[in-house]
Every structure is written in structure tokens, then in C-alpha cells.
C-alpha atoms as a printed R data frame, in Angstrom:
    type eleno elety resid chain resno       x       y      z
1   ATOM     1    CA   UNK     A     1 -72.447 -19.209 59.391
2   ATOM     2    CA   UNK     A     2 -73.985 -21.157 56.412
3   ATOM     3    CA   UNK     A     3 -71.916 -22.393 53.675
4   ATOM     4    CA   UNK     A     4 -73.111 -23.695 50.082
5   ATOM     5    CA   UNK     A     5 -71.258 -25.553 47.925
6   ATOM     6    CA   UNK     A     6 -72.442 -23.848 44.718
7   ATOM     7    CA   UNK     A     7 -72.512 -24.150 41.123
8   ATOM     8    CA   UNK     A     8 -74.211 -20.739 38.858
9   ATOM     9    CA   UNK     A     9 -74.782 -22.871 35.967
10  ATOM    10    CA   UNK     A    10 -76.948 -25.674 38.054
11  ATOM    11    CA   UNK     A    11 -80.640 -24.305 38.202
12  ATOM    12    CA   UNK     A    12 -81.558 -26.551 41.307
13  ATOM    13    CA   UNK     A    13 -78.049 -24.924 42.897
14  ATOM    14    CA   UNK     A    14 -79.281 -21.386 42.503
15  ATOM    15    CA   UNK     A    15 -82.929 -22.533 43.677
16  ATOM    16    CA   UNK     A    16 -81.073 -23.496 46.765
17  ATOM    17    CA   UNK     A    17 -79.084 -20.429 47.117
18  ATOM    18    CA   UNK     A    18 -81.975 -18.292 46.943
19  ATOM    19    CA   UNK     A    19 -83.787 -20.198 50.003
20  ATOM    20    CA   UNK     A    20 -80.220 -19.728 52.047
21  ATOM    21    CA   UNK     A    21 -79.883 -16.549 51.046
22  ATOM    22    CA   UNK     A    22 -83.371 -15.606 52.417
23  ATOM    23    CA   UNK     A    23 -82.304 -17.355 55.517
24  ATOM    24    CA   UNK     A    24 -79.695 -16.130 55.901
25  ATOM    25    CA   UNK     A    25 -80.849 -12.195 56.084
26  ATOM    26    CA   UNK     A    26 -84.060 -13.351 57.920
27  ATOM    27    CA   UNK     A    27 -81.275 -14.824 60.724
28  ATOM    28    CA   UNK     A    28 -78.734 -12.205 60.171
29  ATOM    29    CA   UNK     A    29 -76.006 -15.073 60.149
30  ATOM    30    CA   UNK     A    30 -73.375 -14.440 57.361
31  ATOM    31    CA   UNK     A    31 -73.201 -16.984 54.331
32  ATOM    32    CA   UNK     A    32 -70.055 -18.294 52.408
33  ATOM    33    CA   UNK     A    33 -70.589 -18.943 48.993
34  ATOM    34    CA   UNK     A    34 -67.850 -22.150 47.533
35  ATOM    35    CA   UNK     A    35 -67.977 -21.668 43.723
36  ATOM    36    CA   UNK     A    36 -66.303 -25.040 43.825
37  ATOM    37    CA   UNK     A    37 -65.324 -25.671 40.112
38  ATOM    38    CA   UNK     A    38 -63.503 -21.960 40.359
39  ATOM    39    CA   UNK     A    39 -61.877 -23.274 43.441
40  ATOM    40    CA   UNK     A    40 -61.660 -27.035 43.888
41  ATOM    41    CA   UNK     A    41 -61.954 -28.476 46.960
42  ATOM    42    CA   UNK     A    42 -59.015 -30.511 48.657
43  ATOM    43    CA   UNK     A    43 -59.342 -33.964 49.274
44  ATOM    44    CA   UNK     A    44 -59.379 -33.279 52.971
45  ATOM    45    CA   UNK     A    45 -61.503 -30.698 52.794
46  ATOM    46    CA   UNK     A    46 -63.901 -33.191 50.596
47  ATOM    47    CA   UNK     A    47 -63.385 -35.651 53.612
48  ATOM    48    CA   UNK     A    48 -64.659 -32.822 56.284
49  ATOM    49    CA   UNK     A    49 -67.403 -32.295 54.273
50  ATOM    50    CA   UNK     A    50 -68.364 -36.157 53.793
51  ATOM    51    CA   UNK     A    51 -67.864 -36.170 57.336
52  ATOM    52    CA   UNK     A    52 -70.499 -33.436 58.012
53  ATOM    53    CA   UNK     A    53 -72.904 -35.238 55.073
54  ATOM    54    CA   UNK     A    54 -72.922 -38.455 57.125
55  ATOM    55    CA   UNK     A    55 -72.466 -40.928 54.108
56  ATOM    56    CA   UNK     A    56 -70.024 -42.574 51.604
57  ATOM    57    CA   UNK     A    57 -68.459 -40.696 49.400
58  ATOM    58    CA   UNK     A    58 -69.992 -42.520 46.623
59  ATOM    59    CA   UNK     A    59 -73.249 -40.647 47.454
60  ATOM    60    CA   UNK     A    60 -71.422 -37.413 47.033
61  ATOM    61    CA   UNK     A    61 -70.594 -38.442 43.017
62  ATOM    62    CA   UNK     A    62 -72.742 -37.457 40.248
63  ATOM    63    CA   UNK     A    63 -72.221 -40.958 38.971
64  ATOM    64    CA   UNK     A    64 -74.250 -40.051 35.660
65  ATOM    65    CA   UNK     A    65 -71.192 -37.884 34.048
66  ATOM    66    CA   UNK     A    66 -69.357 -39.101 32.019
67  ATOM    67    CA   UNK     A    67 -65.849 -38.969 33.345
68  ATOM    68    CA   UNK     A    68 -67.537 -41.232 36.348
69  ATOM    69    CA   UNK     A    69 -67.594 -44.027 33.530
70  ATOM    70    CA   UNK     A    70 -64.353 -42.928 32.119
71  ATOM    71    CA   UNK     A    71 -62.480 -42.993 35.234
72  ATOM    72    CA   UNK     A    72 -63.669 -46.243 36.651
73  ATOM    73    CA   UNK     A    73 -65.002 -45.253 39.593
74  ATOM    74    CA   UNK     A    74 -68.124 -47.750 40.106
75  ATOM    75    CA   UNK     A    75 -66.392 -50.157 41.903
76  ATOM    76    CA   UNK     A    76 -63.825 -47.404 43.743
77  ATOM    77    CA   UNK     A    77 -63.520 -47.054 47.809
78  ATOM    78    CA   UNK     A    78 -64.010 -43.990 49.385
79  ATOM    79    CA   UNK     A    79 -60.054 -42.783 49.562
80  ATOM    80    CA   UNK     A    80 -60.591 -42.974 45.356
81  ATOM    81    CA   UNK     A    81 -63.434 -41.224 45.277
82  ATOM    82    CA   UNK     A    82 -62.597 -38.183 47.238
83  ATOM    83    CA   UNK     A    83 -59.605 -37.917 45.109
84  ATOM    84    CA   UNK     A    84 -61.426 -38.425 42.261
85  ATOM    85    CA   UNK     A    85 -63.647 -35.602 43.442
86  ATOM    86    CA   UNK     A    86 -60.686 -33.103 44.574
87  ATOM    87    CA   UNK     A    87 -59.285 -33.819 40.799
88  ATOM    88    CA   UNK     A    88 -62.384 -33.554 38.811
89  ATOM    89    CA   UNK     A    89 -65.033 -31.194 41.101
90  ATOM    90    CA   UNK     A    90 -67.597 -31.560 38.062
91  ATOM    91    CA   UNK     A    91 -68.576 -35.215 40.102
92  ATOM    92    CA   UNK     A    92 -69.652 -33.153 43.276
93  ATOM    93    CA   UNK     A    93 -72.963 -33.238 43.765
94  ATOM    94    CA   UNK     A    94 -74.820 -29.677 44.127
95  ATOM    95    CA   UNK     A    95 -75.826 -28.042 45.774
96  ATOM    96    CA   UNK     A    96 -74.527 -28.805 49.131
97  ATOM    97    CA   UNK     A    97 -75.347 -26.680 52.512
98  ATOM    98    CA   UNK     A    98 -73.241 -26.948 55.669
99  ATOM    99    CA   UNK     A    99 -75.229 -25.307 58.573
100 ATOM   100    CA   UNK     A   100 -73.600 -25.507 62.169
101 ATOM   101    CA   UNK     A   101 -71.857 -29.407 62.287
102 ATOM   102    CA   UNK     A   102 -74.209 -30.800 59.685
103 ATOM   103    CA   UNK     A   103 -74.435 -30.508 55.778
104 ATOM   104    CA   UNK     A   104 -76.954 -31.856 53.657
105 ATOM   105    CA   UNK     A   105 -76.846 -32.441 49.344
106 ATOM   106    CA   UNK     A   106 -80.126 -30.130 49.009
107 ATOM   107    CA   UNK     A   107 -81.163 -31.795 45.961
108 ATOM   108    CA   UNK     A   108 -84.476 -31.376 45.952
109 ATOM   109    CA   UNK     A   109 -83.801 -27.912 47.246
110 ATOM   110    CA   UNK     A   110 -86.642 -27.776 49.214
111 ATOM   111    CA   UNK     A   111 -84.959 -30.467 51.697
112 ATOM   112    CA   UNK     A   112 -83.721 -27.152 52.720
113 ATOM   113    CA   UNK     A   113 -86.933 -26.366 55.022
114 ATOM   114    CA   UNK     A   114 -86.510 -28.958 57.066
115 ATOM   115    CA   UNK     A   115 -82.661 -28.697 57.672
116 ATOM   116    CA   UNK     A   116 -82.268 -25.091 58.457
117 ATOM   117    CA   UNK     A   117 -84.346 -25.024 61.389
């Protein structure tokens, strides 16, 4: 199974749905779709997925909105920032792709090529 972390309004996150999506019937492997600022993730679910990315959390902010200034969180560790993330999900990045133990922020989407095969 794949799973994107997706956002409708984010242009590069429906790019990169489209290219999973194709996969994904070309495969016939079923894909899980995380609308993730209808359903926030968990701060232990933001840790699993951190795990799967393979880097700090602070790679996992979109440190250029505004409530990252607002709530401090240049300087924070990586506990703060995944509860940061699990309160506001806006600071996610998008779109992100878990494929079998991996995950990768597909941001360019076509990053995508290279980590579905």
C-alpha cells in the first residue's frame, strides 16, 4: 500500500497524487489518501512518519508560515516540533508519500520517479 499525506488546495500535492495514483493502478496496490488538515495527525503518528522520512523534524516544517515565526519554533528540538506539527498540521510539509518502510517529502513531485521503484 502507498500512502500520501495530502493537501487539495497545494498544486504540487495534487501533481504528486496524480503520479501515485497512476502507480498505483499500473501496480494494482491500493492507495490511502491522509487529507491531513481534515484529520490531524498525532504526534506519534508524526514521529512514525519522521521515522520513515529519515530526518529531523525540523525538515518536516514549512518554516516560511507564519505561525512558524509566531510560535517560536526556530530554535525548537524535535519533541516541540512534532507537537507543534500535531497542533497546527498547516506546518507539514506536502506532499508526503510513504511506500513500503520508507517515505519521502515529494516536493519536487517528480522525486517521485525515482522513489517508487
Amino acid at each position: 500500500m502507498i500512502k500520501i499525506f495530502h493537501n487539495p488546495q497545494c498544486s504540487k500535492s495534487r501533481e504528486a497524487l496524480t503520479l501515485v495514483e497512476n502507480f498505483c493502478r499500473q501496480h494494482d496496490m491500493p492507495l490511502e489518501i491522509v487529507k491531513y488538515l481534515e484529520a490531524p495527525l498525532t504526534r506519534s503518528q508524526l514521529a512514525a512518519l519522521r521515522e520513515q522520512l529519515g530526518i529531523p523534524a525540523e525538515t518536516m516544517m514549512r518554516q516560511n508560515e507564519d505561525e512558524y515565526a509566531s510560535m517560536e519554533l526556530a530554535q525548537a528540538d524535535d519533541d516541540a516540533l512534532l507537537h507543534a506539527l500535531a497542533g497546527c498540521p498547516k506546518l507539514l510539509q506536502r506532499p508526503i508519500v510513504a511506500y513500503r518502510d520508507k517515505a519521502i517529502i515529494a516536493r519536487p513531485p517528480h522525486l517521485l520517479n525515482d522513489f517508487l521503484r
